[in-house]
N, C-alpha and C positions, 0 to 999 in steps of 0.2 A: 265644317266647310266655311266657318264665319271669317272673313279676311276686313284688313284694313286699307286691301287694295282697292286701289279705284281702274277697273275695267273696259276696256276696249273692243269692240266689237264688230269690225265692218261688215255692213251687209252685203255681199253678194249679186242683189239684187238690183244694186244701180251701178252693179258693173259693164263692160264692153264686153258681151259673149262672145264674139266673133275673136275676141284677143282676151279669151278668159284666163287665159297659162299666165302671160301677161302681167295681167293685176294681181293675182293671184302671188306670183313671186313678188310682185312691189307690196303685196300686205305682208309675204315673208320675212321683206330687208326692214318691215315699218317696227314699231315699237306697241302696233296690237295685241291684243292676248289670245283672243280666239278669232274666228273666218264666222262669221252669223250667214244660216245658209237657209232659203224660206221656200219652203213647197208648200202648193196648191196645188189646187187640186181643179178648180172650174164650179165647184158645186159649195163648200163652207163658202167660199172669197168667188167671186167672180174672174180672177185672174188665173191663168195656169204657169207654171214655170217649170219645175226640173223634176228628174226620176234619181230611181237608184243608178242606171248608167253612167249620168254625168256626177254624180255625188264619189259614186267609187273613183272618179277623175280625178276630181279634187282633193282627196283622201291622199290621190299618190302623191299629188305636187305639193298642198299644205302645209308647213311648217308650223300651223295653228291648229288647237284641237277645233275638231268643230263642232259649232253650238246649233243644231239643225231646230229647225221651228215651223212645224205641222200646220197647218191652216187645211188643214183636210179631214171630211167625215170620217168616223171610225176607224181616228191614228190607233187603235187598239191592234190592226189586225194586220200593220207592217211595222211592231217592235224590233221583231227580231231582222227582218229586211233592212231596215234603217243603220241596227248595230252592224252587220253583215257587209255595208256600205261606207261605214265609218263612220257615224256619228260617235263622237264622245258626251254630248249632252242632247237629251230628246225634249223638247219644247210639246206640251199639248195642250189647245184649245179647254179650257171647263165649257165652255158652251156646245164643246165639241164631243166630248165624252162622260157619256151615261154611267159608265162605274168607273168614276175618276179613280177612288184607292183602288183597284182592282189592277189598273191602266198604270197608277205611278208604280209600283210595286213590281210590277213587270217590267216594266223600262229598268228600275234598278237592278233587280233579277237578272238582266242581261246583261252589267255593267256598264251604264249609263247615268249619269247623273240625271235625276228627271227634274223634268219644269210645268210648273201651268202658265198657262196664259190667259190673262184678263183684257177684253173686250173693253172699247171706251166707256160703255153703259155696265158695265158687270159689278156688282160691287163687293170691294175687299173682303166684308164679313163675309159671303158663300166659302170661303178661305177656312173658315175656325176650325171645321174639322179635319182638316187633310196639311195646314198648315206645319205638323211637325213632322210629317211624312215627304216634304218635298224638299229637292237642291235648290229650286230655281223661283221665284217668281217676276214672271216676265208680265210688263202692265204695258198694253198699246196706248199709245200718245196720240195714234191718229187707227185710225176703223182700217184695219188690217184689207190687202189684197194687192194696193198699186204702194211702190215708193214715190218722194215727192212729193208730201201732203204736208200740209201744216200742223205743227204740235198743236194738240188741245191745253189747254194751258190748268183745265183742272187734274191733269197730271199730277202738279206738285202737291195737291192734297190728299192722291190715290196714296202718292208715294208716303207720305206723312202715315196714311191711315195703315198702309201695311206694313209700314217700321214698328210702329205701338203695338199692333199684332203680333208680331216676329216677338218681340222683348217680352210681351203678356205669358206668349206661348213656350217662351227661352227657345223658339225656333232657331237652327242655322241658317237658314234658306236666306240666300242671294234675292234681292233685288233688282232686278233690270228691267227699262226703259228702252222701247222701240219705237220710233217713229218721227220724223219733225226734229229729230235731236242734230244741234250745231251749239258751234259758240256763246250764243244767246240765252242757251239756256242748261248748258252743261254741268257750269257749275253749280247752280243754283238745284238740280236736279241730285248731283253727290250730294248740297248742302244738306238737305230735304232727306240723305238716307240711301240718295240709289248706288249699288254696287258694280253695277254693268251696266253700260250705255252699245247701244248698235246705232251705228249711225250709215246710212248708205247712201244717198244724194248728195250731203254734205260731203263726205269724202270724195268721192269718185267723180264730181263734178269741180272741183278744188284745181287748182293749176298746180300746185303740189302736194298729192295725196299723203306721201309721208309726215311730212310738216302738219299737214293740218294734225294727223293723225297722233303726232308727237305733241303739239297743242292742245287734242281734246286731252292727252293720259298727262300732260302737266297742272291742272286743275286738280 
């Protein structure tokens, strides 16, 4: 899965739900690569957002695989629900799940590329064992639940610390960055290692979502 590409991701989450088709086709006509789509649940995050009904929504109108990202206790026990809804990649919490290999392996199982997700305080080494078992690692920039938050800016030495990991382990696993990510620090984030950027307040608050979005995947 190792690519030389640099990744585009808009979030979902700082979109206009009320005109979700909308954005949605304007992330179609963009030069995105995947739709980042983030469920909660009210109890891991504080925040709640979307089901399988409106996921299967998305799925119709999409022209982007989607990169679905779990912030919910015991993503274990809607795998196969999530595939069934369209996810093409399944994102899970490590803090969130008790038998991670148990949990990626299933996700793959069901043809999904799987991911974990690291926590601002989580640290890369919890990685070493599961690190060649995984598609995805996805590192929070800011404490998962609301968009609109400022990056942490010890990001760029997660991202450092899990690039040396990946090459230690001759891992494939992807790299991506969620949270706080805009111009300021986009490149510096590719520079650093990262593969996939999600960016959702920055975009969808932009006066030209494409363009911006054409400027983060020109970096």
């Amino acid at each position: 899965m190792a690519t030389s590409k640099h990744l585009i991701a808009p979030s979902i989450l700082s979109a206009d739900f009320v005109n979700l088709e909308r954005d949605i086709q304007m992330i179609n006509s963009s030069k995105a690569d995947w739709l980042h789509v983030d469920v909660m649940d009210g109890l891991f995050v504080p925040n709640i957002t979307i089901g399988f009904p409106v996921i299967k929504r998305i799925k119709k109108i999409s022209a982007k695989p989607l990169d679905v990202h779990l912030m919910i206790v015991q993503p274990e026990r809607y795998i196969d629900a999530f595939k069934e809804a369209g996810a093409d990649n399944l994102s899970v919490h490590i803090e969130a799940s008790v038998h991670l290999h148990r949990t990626i392996h299933a996700i793959k199982d069901a043809g999904m590329k799987a991911g974990v997700v690291l926590n601002p305080h989580t640290s890369v080494n919890l990685l070493e064992d599961i690190i060649a078992d995984v598609d995805i690692v996805c590192i929070m920039s800011v404490n998962p639940g609301y968009g609109g938050q400022k990056f942490i800016e010890h990001t760029f030495n997660k991202v450092l610390q899990l690039k040396k990991l990946i090459e230690i382990t001759n891992s494939s696993a992807l790299i991506e960055v969620d949270g706080g990510v805009d111009i300021s620090n986009a490149a510096k984030l590719f520079d650093h290692g990262a593969n996939i950027l999600v960016a959702g307040n920055y975009v969808f608050s932009s006066k030209d979502p494409v363009e911006t979005i054409a400027g983060l995947k020109s970096l």
